[in-house]
C-alpha positions in Angstrom: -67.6 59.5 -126.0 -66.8 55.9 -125.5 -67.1 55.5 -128.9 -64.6 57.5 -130.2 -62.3 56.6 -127.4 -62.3 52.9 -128.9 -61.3 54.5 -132.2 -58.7 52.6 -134.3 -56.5 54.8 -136.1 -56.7 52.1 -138.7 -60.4 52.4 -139.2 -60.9 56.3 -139.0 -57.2 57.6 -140.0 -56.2 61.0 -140.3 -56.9 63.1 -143.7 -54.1 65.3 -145.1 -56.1 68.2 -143.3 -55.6 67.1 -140.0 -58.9 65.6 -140.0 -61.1 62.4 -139.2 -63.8 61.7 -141.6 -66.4 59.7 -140.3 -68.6 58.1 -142.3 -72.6 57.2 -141.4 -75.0 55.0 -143.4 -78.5 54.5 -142.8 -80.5 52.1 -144.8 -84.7 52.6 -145.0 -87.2 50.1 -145.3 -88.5 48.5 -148.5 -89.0 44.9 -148.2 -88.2 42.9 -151.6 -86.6 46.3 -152.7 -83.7 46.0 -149.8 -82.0 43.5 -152.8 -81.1 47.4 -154.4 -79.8 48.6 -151.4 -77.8 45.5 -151.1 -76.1 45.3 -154.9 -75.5 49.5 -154.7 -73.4 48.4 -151.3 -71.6 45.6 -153.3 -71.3 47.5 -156.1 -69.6 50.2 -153.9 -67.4 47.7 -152.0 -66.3 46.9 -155.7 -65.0 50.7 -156.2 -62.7 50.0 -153.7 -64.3 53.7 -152.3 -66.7 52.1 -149.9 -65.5 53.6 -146.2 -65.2 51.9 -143.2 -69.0 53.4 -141.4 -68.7 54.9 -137.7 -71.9 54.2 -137.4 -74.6 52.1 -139.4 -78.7 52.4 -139.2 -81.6 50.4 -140.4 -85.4 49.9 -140.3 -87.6 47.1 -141.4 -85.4 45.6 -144.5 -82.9 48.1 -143.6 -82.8 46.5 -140.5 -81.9 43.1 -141.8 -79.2 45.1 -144.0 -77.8 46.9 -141.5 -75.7 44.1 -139.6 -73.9 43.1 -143.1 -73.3 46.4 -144.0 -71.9 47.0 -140.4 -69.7 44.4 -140.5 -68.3 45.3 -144.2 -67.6 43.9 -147.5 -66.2 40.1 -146.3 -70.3 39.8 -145.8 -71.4 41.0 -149.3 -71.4 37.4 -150.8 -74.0 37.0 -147.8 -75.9 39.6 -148.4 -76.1 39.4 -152.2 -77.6 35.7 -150.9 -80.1 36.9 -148.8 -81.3 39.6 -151.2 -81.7 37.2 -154.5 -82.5 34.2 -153.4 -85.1 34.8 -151.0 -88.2 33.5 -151.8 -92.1 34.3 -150.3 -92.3 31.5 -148.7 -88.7 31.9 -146.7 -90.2 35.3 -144.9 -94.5 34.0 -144.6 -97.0 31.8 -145.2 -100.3 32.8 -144.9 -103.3 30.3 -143.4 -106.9 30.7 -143.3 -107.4 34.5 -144.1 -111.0 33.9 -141.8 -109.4 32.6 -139.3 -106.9 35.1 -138.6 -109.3 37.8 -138.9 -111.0 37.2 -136.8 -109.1 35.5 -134.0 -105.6 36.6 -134.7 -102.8 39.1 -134.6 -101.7 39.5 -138.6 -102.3 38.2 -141.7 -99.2 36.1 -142.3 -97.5 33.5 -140.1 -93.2 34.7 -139.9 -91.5 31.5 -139.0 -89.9 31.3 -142.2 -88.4 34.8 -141.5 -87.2 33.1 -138.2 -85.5 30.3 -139.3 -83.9 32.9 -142.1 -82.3 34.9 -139.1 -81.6 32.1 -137.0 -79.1 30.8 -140.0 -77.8 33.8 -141.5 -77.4 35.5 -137.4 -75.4 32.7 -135.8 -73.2 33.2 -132.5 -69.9 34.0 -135.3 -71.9 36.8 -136.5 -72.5 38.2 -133.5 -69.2 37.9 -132.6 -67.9 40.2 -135.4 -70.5 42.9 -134.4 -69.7 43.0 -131.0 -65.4 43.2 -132.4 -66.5 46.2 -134.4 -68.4 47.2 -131.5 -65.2 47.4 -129.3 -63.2 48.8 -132.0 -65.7 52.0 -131.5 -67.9 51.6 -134.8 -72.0 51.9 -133.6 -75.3 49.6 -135.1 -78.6 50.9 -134.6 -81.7 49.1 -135.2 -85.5 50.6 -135.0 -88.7 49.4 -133.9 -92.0 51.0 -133.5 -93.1 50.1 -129.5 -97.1 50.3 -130.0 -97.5 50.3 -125.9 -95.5 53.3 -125.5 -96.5 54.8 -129.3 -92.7 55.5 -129.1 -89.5 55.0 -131.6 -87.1 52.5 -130.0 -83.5 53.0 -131.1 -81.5 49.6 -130.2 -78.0 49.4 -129.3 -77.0 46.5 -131.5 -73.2 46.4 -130.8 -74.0 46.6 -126.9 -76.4 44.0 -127.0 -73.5 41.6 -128.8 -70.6 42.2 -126.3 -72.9 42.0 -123.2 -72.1 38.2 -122.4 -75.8 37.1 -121.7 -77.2 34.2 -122.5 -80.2 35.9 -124.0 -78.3 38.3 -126.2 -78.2 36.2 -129.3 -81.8 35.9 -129.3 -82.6 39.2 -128.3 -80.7 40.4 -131.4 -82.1 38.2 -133.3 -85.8 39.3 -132.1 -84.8 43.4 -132.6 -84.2 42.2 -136.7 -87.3 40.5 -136.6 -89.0 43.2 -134.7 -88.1 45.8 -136.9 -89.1 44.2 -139.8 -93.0 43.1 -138.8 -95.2 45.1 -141.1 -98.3 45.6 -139.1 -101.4 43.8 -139.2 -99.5 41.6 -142.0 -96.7 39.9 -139.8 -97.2 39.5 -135.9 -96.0 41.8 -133.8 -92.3 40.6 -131.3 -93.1 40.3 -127.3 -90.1 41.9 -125.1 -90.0 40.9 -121.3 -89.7 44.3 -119.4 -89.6 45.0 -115.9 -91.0 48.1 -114.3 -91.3 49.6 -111.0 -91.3 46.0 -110.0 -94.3 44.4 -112.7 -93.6 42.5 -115.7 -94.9 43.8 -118.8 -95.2 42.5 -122.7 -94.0 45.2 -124.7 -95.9 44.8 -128.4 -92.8 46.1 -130.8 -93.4 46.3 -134.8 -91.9 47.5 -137.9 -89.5 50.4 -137.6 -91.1 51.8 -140.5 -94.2 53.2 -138.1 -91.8 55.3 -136.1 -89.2 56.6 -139.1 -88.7 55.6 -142.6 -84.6 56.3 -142.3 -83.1 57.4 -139.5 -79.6 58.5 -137.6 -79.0 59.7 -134.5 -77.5 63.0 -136.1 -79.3 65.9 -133.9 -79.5 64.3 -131.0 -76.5 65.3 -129.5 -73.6 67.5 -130.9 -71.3 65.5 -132.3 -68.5 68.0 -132.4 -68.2 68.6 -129.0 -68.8 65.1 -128.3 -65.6 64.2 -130.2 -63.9 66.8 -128.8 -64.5 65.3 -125.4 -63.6 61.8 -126.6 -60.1 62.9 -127.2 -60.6 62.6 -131.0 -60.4 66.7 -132.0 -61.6 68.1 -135.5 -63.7 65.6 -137.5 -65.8 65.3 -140.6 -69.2 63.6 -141.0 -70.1 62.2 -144.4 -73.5 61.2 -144.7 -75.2 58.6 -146.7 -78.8 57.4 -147.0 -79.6 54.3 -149.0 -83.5 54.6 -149.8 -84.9 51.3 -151.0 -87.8 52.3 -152.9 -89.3 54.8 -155.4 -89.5 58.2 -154.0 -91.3 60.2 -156.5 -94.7 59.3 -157.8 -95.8 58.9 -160.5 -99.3 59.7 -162.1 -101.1 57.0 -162.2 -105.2 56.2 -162.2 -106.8 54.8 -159.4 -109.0 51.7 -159.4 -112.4 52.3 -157.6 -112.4 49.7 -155.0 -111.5 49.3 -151.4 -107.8 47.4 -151.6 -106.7 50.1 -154.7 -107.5 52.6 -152.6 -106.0 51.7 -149.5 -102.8 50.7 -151.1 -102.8 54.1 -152.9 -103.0 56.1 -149.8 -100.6 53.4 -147.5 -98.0 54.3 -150.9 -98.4 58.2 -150.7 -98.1 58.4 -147.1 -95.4 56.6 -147.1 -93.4 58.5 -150.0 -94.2 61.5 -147.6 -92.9 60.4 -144.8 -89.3 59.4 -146.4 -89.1 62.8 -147.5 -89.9 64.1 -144.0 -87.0 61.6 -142.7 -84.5 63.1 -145.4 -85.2 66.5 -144.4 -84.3 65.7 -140.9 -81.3 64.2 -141.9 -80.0 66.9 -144.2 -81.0 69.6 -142.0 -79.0 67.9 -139.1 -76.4 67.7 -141.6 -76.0 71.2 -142.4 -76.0 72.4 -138.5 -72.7 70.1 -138.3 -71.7 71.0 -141.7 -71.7 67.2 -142.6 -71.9 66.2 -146.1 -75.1 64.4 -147.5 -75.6 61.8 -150.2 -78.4 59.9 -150.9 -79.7 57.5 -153.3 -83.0 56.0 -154.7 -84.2 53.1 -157.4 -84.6 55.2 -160.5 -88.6 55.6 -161.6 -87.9 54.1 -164.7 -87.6 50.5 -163.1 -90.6 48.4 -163.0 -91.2 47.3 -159.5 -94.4 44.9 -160.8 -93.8 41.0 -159.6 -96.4 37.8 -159.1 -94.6 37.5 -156.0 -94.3 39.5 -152.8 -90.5 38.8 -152.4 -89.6 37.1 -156.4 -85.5 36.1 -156.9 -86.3 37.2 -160.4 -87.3 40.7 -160.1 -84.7 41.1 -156.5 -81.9 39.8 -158.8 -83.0 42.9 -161.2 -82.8 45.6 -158.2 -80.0 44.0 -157.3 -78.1 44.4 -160.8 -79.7 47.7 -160.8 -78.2 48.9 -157.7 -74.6 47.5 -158.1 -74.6 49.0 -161.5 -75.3 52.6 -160.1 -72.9 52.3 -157.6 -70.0 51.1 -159.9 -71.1 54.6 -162.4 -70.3 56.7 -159.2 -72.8 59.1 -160.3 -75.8 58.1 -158.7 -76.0 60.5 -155.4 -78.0 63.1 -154.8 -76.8 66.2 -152.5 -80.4 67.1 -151.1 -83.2 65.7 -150.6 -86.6 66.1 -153.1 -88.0 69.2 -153.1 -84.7 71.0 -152.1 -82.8 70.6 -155.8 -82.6 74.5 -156.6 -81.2 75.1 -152.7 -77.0 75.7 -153.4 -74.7 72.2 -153.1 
């Protein structure tokens, strides 16, 4: 309610039908891939369609998206940076394999990622969420709290306005929180107090809790505007999936990595689809419109290198490209294609 309350007329005007169209993005996880999600956004702004969001979403790379999508296209140019010129060794570095184990949290040491965040998510940046914040426009951020085995949907806009001393940091933390893959990077430590007794609370990738997500369905978003003083209103949808979503037939190596990686893949494909679902059917009950987009399967997603400028710079071309064509949406999600548009 207070959301729509701090509407700008400027931001969310009113359509020839009386009508404020609203529209959502949420961006999934993908790591190196995120550099597609970032040119299709550029590409966009470059249409001169790209709408100012209500409300923006991310996990994992989503989640390091998500604030320079949020904040619009005067942070493209930053986030075409981030997405092509990152290198491996600016998000890990890995030490003795042994060691860690054996005696240790993850696989990979993420200090790199940190110093990343700490220069791209300075106390300007934050600034600029929390003015978008005020101006009634909403960041959400997952993480996956392994204590609680619960999805933990942050507040980034409140975090930024709330004066602390802590809050840049904090923010900082939720990005880097959300973006831990288990058992590969080491999990983010949040002080908590509870019924007096401090607690740890062990947060990881987003990814673990939901692929793509958007508060859609949990409230009813009609009457909420309604009784924000903002009447009739239209949802548009969008979904910016940073990967490959259907497989492709492919033979399996007979050893324990192939395997594993096969099976972490095909879950994973599964559970995007599951997320999509969710969102289109949530979707429908508000008679919202849905788009979504994917990397095409005809890209080659093979690189030496977990996070390679070369093949980022590709995904990125890839992605501006398709969203400069117009024509690369999809309606419903996979699986749903003979349902009627």
């Amino acid at each position: 309610m207070q959301s729509f309350a701090q509407e700008r007329s400027a931001d969310f005007p009113l359509a020839a039908d009386g009508s404020v169209h609203y529209a959502h993005l949420a961006l999934s996880g993908g790591g190196a891939s995120g550099a597609f999600g970032a040119g299709f956004l550029n590409g966009w702004s470059s249409t001169g369609d790209r709408p100012v969001f209500k409300i923006v979403t991310g996990v994992s790379t989503g989640a390091l998206m998500a604030p320079f999508a949020f904040l619009g296209p005067a942070y493209d140019n930053a986030l075409r940076e981030f997405y092509t010129t990152t290198r491996t060794i600016d998000i890990f570095k890995l030490g003795s394999l042994l060691r860690r184990l054996l005696f240790g949290e993850a696989l990979a040491d993420t200090r790199p990622l940190v110093a990343l965040l700490e220069r791209h998510v300075d106390a300007e940046f934050m600034r600029a969420v929390a003015e978008a914040h005020e101006r009634g426009r909403r960041l959400y951020v997952g993480t996956a709290d392994l204590d609680s085995r619960s999805f933990i949907v942050w507040n980034m806009g409140l975090i930024a306005i709330s004066g602390r001393p802590e809050a840049l940091e904090l923010f900082r933390k939720v990005m880097l929180a959300s973006a831990s893959i288990p058992v590969a990077f080491p999990p983010v430590f949040f002080d908590v107090e509870v019924d007096g007794k401090r607690y740890d609370e062990m947060h990881v990738d987003g990814g673990v809790g939901a692929r793509v997500f958007l508060p859609a369905g949990l409230f009813t978003s009609n009457i909420v505007r309604e009784r924000g003083g903002r009447g009739k209103g239209r949802e548009d949808i969008f979904v910016i999936h940073n990967g490959q979503l259907i497989p492709v037939p492919d033979p399996v190596r007979r050893s324990l990595p192939a395997i594993a990686t096969r099976v972490i893949d095909a879950s994973g494909r599964a559970a995007v689809k599951g997320d999509l679902l969710r969102i289109y059917s949530a979707a429908m009950q508000q008679q919202a419109s849905f788009r979504w987009v994917t990397i095409p399967n005809d890209v080659s997603m093979d690189s030496d290198e977990v996070f390679d400028p070369v093949q980022m710079s590709k995904l990125y071309d890839i992605g501006y490209g398709m969203a400069v064509a117009g024509s690369a949406w999809a309606k419903v999600p996979p699986g749903l294609q003979g349902v009627a548009q």
